[in-house]
Each structure stands twice: as C-alpha cells, then as structure tokens.
C-alpha positions in Angstrom: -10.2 25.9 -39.2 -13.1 27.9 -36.8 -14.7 26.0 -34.3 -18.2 26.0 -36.4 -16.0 23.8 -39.0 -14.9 21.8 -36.9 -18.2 21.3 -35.0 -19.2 20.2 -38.6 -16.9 17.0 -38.7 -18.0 15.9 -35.5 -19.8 12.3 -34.6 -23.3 12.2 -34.4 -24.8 13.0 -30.8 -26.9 10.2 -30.3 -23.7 8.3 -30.7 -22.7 10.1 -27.6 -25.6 8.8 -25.6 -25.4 5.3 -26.3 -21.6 5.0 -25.2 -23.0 6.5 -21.8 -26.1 3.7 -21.8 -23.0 1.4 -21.7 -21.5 3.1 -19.3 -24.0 2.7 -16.6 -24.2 -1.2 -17.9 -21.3 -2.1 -17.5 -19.8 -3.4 -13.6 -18.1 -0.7 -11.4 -14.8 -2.2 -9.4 -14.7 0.3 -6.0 -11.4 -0.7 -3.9 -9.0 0.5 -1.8 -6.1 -1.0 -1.4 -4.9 1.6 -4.2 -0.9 0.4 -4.5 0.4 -2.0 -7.4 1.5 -4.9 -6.0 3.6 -4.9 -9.5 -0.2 -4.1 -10.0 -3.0 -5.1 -7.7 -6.7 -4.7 -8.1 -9.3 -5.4 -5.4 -12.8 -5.3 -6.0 -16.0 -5.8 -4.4 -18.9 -3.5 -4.7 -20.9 -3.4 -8.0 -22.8 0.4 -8.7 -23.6 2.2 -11.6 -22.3 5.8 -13.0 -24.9 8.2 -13.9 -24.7 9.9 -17.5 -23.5 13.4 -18.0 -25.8 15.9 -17.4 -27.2 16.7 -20.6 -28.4 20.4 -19.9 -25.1 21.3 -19.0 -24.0 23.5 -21.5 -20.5 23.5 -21.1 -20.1 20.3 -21.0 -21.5 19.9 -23.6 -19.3 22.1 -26.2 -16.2 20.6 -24.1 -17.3 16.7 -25.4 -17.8 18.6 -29.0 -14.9 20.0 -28.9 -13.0 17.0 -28.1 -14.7 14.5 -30.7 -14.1 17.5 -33.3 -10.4 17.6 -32.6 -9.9 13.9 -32.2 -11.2 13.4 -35.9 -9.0 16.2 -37.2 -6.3 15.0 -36.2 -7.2 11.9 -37.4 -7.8 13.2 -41.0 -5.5 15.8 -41.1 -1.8 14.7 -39.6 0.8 14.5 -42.0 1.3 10.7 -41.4 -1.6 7.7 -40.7 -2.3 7.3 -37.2 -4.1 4.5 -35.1 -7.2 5.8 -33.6 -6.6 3.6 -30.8 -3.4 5.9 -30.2 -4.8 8.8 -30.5 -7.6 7.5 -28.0 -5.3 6.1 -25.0 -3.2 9.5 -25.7 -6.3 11.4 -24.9 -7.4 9.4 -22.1 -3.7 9.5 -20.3 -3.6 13.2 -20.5 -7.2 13.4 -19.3 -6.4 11.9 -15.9 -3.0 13.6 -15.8 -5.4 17.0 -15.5 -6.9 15.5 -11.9 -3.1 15.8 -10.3 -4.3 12.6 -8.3 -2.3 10.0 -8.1 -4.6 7.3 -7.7 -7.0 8.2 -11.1 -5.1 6.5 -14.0 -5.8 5.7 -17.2 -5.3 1.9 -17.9 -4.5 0.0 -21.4 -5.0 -3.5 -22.3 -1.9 -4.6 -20.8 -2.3 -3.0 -17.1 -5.7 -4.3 -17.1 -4.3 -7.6 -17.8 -1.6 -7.5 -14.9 -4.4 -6.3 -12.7 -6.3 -9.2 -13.7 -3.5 -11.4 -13.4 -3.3 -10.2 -9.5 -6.7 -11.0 -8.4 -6.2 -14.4 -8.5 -3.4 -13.9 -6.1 0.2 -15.2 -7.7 1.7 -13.3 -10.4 5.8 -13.2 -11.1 7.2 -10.5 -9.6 9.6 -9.2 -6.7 7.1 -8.7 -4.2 6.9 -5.2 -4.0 3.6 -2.8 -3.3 5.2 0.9 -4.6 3.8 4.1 -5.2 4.8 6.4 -8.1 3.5 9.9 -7.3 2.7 12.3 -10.6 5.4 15.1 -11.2 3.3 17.8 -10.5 2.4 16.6 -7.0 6.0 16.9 -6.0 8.1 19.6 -4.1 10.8 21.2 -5.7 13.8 19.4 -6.1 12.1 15.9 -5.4 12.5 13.3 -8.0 9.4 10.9 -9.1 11.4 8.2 -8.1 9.3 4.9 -7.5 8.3 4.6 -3.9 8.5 1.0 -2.1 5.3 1.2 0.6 5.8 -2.2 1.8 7.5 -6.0 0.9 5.7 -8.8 0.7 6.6 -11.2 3.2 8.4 -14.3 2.1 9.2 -12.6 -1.5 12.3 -12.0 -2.8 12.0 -8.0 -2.5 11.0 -9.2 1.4 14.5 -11.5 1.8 16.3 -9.0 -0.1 15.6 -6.8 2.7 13.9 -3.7 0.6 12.1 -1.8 3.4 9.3 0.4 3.6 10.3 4.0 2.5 12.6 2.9 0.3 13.0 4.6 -3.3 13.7 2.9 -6.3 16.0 5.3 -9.0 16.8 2.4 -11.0 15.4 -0.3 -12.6 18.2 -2.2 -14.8 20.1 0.8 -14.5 17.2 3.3 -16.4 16.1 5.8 -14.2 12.5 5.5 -13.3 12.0 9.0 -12.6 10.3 9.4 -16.6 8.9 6.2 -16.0 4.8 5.8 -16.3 3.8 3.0 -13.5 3.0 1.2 -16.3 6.6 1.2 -17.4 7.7 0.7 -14.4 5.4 -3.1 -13.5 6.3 -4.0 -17.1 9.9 -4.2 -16.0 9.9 -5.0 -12.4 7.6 -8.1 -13.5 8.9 -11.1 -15.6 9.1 -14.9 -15.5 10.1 -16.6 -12.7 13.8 -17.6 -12.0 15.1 -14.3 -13.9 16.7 -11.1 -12.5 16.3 -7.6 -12.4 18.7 -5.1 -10.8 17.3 -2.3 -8.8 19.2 0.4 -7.2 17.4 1.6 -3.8 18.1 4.6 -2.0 17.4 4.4 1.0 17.4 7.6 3.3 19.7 11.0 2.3 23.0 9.2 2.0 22.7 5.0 1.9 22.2 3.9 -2.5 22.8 0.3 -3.4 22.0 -2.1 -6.2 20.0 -5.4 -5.7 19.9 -8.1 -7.9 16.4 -9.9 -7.3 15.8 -13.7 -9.1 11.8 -13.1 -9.6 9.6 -15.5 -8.2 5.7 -16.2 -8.3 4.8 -13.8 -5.6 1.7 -15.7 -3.5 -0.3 -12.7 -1.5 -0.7 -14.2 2.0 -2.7 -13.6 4.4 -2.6 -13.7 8.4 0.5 -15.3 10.9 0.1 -16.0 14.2 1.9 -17.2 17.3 2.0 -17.3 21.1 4.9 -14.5 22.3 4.6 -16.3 26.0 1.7 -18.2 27.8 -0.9 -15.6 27.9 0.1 -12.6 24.9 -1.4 -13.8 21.7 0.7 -12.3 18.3 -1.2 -11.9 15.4 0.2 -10.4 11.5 -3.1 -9.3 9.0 -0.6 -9.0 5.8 -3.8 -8.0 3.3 -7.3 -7.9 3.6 -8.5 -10.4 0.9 -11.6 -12.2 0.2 -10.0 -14.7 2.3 -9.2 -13.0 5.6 -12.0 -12.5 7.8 -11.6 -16.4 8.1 -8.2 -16.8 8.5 -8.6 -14.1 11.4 -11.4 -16.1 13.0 -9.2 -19.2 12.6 -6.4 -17.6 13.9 -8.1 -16.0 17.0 -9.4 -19.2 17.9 -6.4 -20.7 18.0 -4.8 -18.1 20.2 -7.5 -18.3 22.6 -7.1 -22.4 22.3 -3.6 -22.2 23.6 -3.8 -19.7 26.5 -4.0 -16.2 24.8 -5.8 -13.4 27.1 -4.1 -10.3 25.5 -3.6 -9.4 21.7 -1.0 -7.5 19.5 -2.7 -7.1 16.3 0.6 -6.2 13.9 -0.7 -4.1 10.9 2.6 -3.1 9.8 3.3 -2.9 6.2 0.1 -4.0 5.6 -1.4 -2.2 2.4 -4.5 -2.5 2.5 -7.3 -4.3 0.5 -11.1 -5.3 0.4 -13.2 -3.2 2.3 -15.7 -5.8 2.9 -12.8 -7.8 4.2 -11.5 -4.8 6.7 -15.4 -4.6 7.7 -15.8 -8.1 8.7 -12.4 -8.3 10.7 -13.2 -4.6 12.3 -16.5 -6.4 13.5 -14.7 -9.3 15.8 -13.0 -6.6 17.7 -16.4 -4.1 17.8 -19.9 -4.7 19.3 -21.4 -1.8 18.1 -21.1 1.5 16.5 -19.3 2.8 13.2 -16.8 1.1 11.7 -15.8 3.5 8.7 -18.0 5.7 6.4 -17.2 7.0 2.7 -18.4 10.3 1.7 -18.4 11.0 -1.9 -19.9 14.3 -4.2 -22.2 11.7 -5.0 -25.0 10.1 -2.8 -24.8 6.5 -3.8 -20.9 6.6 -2.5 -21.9 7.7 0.5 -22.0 4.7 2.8 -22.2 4.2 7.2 -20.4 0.9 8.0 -21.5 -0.3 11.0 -20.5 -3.1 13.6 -23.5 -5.9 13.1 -22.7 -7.6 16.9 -20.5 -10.9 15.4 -17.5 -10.1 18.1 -15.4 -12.6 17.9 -13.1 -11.2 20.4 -13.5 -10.7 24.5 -14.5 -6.7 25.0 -12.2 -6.9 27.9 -9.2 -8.6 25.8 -6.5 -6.2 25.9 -5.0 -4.8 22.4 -1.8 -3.3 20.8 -2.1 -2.8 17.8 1.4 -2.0 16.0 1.5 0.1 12.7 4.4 2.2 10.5 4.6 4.1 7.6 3.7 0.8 5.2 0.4 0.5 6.9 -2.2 1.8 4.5 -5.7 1.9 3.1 -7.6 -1.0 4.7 -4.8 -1.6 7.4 -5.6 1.9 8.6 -9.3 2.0 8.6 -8.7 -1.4 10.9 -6.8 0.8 12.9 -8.7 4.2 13.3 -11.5 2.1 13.5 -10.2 0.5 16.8 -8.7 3.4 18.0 -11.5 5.6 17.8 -13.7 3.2 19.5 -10.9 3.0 22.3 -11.1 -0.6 21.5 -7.3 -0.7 21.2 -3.8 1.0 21.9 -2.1 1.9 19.2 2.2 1.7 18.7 4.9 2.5 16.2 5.1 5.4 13.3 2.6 7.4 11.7 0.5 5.8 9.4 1.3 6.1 5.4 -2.2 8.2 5.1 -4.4 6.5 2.0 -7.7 8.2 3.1 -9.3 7.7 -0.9 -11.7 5.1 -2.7 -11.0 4.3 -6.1 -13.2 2.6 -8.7 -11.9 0.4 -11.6 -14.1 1.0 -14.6 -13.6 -1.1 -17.7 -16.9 0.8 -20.3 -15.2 -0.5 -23.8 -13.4 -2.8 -25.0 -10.4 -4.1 -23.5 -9.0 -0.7 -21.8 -10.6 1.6 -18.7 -9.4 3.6 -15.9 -9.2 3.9 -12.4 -11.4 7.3 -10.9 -11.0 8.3 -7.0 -14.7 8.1 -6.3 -14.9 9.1 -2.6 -13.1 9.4 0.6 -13.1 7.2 3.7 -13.7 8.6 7.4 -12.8 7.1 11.0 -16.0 6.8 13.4 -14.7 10.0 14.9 -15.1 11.7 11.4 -11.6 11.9 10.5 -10.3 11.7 7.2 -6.9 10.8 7.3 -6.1 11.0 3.6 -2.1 12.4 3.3 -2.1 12.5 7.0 -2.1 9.1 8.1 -2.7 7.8 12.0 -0.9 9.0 14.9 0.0 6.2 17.1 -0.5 6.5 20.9 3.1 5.3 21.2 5.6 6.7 19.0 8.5 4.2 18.9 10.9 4.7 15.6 14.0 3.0 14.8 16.7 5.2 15.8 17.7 7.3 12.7 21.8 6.7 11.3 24.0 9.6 11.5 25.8 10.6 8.3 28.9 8.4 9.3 26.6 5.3 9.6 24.8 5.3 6.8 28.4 5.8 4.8 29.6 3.2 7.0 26.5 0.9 5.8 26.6 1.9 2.2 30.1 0.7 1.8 29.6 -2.7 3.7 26.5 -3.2 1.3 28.4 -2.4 -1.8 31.0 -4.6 -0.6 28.7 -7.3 0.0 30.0 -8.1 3.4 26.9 -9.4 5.2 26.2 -11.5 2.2 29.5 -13.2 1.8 29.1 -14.0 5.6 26.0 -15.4 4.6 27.0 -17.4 2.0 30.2 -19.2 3.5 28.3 -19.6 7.3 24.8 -20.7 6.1 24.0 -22.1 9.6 26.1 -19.5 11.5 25.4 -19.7 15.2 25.3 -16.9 17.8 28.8 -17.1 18.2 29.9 -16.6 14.5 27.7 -13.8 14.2 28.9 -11.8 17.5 32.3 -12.9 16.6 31.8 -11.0 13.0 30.1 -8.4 14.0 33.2 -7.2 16.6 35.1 -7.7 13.7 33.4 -5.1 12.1 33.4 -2.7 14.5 37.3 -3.1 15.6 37.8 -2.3 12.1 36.4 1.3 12.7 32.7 0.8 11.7 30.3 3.1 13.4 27.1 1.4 12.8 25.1 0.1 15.9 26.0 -4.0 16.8 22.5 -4.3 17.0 21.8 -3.0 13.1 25.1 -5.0 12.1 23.5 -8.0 13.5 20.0 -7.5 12.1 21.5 -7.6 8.7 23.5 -10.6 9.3 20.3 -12.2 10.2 18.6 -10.5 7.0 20.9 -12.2 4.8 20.6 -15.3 6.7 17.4 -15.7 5.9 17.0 -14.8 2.6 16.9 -18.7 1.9 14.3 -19.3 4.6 10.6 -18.2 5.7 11.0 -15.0 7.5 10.1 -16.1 11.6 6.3 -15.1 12.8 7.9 -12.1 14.7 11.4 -10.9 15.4 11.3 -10.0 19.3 15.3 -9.5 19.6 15.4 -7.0 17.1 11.9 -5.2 17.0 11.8 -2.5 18.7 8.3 -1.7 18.6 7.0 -5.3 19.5 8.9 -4.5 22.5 7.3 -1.6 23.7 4.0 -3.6 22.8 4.9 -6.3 25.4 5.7 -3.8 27.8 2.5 -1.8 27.2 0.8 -5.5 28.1 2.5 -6.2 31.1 2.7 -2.8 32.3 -0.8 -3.5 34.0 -1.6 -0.2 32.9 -2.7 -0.9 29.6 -7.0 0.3 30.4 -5.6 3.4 32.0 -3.6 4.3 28.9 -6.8 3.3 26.3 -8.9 5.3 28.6 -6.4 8.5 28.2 -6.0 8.1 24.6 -7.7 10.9 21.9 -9.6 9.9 18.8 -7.9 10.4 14.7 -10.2 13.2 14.9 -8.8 14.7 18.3 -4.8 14.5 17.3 -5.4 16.1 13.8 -7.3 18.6 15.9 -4.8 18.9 18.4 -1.7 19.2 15.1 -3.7 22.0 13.1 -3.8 24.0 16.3 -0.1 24.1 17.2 
C-alpha cells in the first residue's frame, strides 16, 4: 500500500486537535523522587503542556503516519486485535526510543500501584530499585534490577538487602527480560506471603532471600541525642509530611541540649520537591536553594531560601550521604554544601539530577516524561554524577576470599540459626560465636561477622535510631564535630560545581 493510501484511511485531523485540548486540561504530576518504591509517585506542582506545533511539517506527516499504520494494522492483521493493545504497544515502544530511563509508558495497572503508594502503605518488601533500559548498559552488563535503598523497618530492610545490591531473581525467573512493571507485579502481594529473591551482591557474594511481605508504611524522620551536645537526625523521604516532622524534631534536639547536627541523608531516595524546599530553608537564610532548567520556559524555576531558619547559622553540620542517597536527598545536600552551610561525609552520591512529570490525558493509562533537570546553587547538575562528599569514608571492600567466605556462611544460614536459637543473645554469646567462626578458618573481618549477627538479631525488632559501634561513617562524623575544626574545614570545602570542575580536568 503507498503512503497516499494509507494517508487515505487515516482519522480525521480535527480529531487530532481535540485530544491535544485535553491534553493541556488535564493535571500535570512533576516529581522527583523518580524510584519505584514497588512503585512510588510523588506529586506536587500542577502546569499545563502546550499542543504540538501545528506548522511543523514534519511532525505533522510523522502523527499521519502513525494514525495511518495503527488503523492498518487494525484492519488488516490476519487475526482480531484489541485496539487497546495495539495502543499501549505503541506507546511502550515510543518511550523505549528516548533511551531514558526515567520516561515510561504506564498501563492501568502501574497507575494503580502508583496510586496505591501515595497514600503511603502498600504490600510489599520495602524496596526502592532501579531497572535501567538495555540499551543504556555497557557490554556485558545484565539489566538486572538495581536495589537503591531499603526501607527502614521493612522486611527487605531486616532482611539486610543493602544499597547496591542487584536482584537476578525474582522466584527464581530472571529479571533481566523483565519490564519494571513485571518486576512490582511480582515483588508486590498481600501481606504475610513470600517471595524469594536471589541478590548479588558485589563480583562474587549471590544468595537467595525469602521475604514474608508486609504493608510497607513510608516513614519519615528519626532522631536522637548521640551525647549531651551532638544532635542525630535521619530524613528517610521527603513527603508532604516532613518539613514538620523536621521542625518537630529540631526542636526537640535543641530542647534536650543539642548544639551540633549530623543530618543523615543516607539511603534516602528522594521525594517532594516542595518538601526538600521547605526543609532546605531551616538550614538557609538566604540565597538559592535549587533551580530546574527545562527546553521549556514554564519548567524553568529559581528556588530560593524565603528567611524561615529554623536552625542557628552558627550550628555546626555533618551531613552523611552514600550511594542510596538520591533525588531530593541530594538537592538537600548540594544545596547545603554549596552554601557552605554544611560538611559533607560518606560515598558519592547515586546522581538523580532529572524531573519527571506523571501525565494521565485519557482514560485510565499515561506516562511518565523527564521534563527538566535540576541544578545546585553553584549551577551544577549532578545528574549520573552524583555528589562528592568532603569526606570520603567507605566500608572497606572484601577480598575474593571473604566474600566466598561470606557467601557460604549465608547459604548455610549460619548467622540466622544463631539468631534463631539465641534470640536475646548477649555480648558474650555473640563474641563467643564469632571466634568460633574465625578459629574455623573464616577470613571475614570480626567486625562484619558481628554486624550480621546483629542484622539477624534484629530482623524481629525496630532497627536502633543509629548504629555508632558499627558505622563507620557516623564515626568520622563525630570526630569531624569534636575535632574543633569543623568551620576551618567548611571554610576549605569546594562547591558541586568546583569538584565536577576539578574531575573533568584531571
């Protein structure tokens, strides 16, 4: 059939224009926090999508062209097809083409789980994970689902699934063919059932894990006094509701002695920009907090500090991020690095620089577009780069021998037998196991064999506010506060901008 015939069978234009009237009707849903939490959706700017440009040829013949064939095939295949099919077939492929990970197509049923997680429970694992496309990938990396962070107090969290963490199997099918939407569909479920993943964790360590699902609640902020005068306090997502569980918590650390900070942002995924805005603005008097830049001008926004400081401008501040800190968590963070209003400690940053709009036009499916990028006050974009901190402090990395050494003791389920038959095991027991391991010719560190003792203890317990025997980078943040050297060190830091600068030139 020539194109002119096929031109012939194609809808009316006018048709064409009233689907894009409904397009700029219908509610916009900009967010950031881009990761499914076993899906997650936060919204909170409305805006409107201007119509295709109707002199531009090209387009033009493009949308003709794919009406056209969308009706022949319609017609014309051998067998009856739904048009809905065909439809959500056309739209996958469609945002396939942008090799962006973050612009999806999404049917009926995603829209639902994303609805589902606004209201903040769903059943799940408590896991947010990344899936990146196939063609984004280096050779010989598999699309394996990517774990960017646990939720605390989950199952996935007690089960001990860390940041990093890749996930090959899902009830023993391999998720590297999997759509994310394949993937939530079987990671979620009713409460009190199972699901077996299989996590690999570095080069060498692969395990299974058997997870009961729970309903997952999304909290918010933890706090604590680490001595007299050093105030702790955990942002786990920016929600609608945490700009006043951050007030709330700041004044009770300043109630009960605080006159330092360390502001944990670790594994922290990110969330309401609003929400990121409002806590960014206790910390800064004045100046930028983030800006978005977009190809078009009504994304392009300046968000400034409006003078509601919540917090003493000569309160010292560590701020501790890793690899699971993302999105909002790292905007919070460039935001108070650049404006030297903090020092910063741990790993690089995971490096979610991109704004994403949820647009539902017809009906019961949409999609999810990247819209526009954000930018640090010193103009850095830090999108697949992530933030440097001041302080590099990693876990020390296993050597080939350990992690075979750890792999077999997780496969033989010693730490959780331990567990099981010393629920209340004391100091003692746990020492007194831990030699027994390494008489026997393990060559993992006492203080990793420990930490997973203690992992598997409590799995049946709400994880403690912080962990100061065993976190390394909490630490160095304590030492960074009682160093008395902590306004020298702010003072010698460089901005986002600076480092990526400083990176590109070496």
């Amino acid at each position: 059939m020539t194109q002119k015939a096929l031109h012939a069978q194609i809808v009316d234009m006018n048709k064409l224009e009233s689907k894009a009237e409904l397009f700029k009707k219908k509610a916009l849903v900009p967010f950031i926090g881009s990761f499914m939490v076993l899906a997650l959706v936060l919204t909170f700017t409305l805006v409107a999508i201007p119509p295709v440009n109707a002199q531009d040829q090209n387009v033009q013949e493009y949308l003709s062209l794919l009406q056209s064939v969308y009706l022949y095939v319609l017609q014309n295949y051998v067998d009856e097809v739904d048009p809905q099919v065909l439809y959500e077939g056309a739209m996958k492929g469609l945002f396939e083409a942008l090799n962006d990970p973050y612009s999806v197509f999404l049917d009926e049923q995603m829209l639902n789980d994303l609805n589902d997680t606004t209201s903040g429970k769903f059943g799940g694992i408590g896991l947010y994970i990344s899936k990146p496309l196939p063609a984004n990938l280096p050779a010989g990396k598999k699309a394996w689902v990517e774990v960017v962070s646990p939720i605390e107090d989950t199952p996935g969290w007690k089960a001990g699934i860390q940041p990093g963490d890749y996930i090959t199997h899902i009830d023993g099918e391999s998720t590297e063919e999997m759509t994310m939407e394949q993937v939530l569909s079987k990671l979620r479920g009713e409460p009190n059932t199972k699901v077996t993943i299989t996590i690999q964790r570095g080069a060498n360590i692969r395990f299974n894990e058997t997870i009961t699902r729970a309903i997952i609640e999304i909290p918010t902020v933890k706090k604590a006094m680490v001595d007299k005068t050093i105030g702790y306090l955990r942002i786990i997502e920016f929600t609608p509701q945490t700009a006043q569980r951050v007030k709330e918590a700041l004044d009770w650390l300043r109630q009960n002695g605080a006159i330092s900070l360390i502001l944990d942002l670790r594994n922290n995924p990110g969330g309401l920009l609003s929400s990121v805005v409002q806590v960014a603005d206790m910390f800064i008097d004045s100046g930028v907090i983030v800006s978005t830049k977009s190809r078009n001008k009504y994304d392009n926004n300046v968000y400034k500090a409006k003078s509601s400081i919540a917090v003493s401008k000569d309160m010292p501040i560590v701020v501790l991020i890793n690899k699971g800190s993302a999105s909002a968590a790292e905007i919070l963070a460039g935001a108070l690095k650049d404006n030297k209003r903090a020092y910063l400690v741990g790993e690089t940053t995971y490096g979610k620089g991109s704004v994403q709009q949820v647009i539902a036009p017809v009906g019961k499916t949409g999609f999810k577009l990247t819209m526009s990028r954000y930018y640090t006050p010193s103009d850095a974009n830090i999108d697949k780069l992530g933030i440097i901190p001041d302080l590099i402090v990693k876990e020390p990395e296993l050597t080939e021998q350990e992690e075979k050494d750890l792999t077999r003791l997780i496969e033989q389920n010693a730490f959780g037998n331990f567990a099981e038959k010393n629920p209340d095991a004391s100091d003692k027991e746990i020492n007194a196991f831990v030699q027994g391991l390494k008489s026997s010719g393990i060559t993992v560190s006492e203080r990793i064999l420990r930490k997973m003792v203690r992992n598997e203890l409590d799995r049946t317990k709400m994880s403690p506010v912080f962990d100061l025997e065993y976190d390394l980078q909490l630490q160095e943040a304590l030492k960074v506060l009682r160093s008395g050297q902590y306004s020298i060190l702010v003072n010698q830091t460089l901005s986002v901008l600076e480092l990526q600068q400083r990176l590109q030139t070496k």
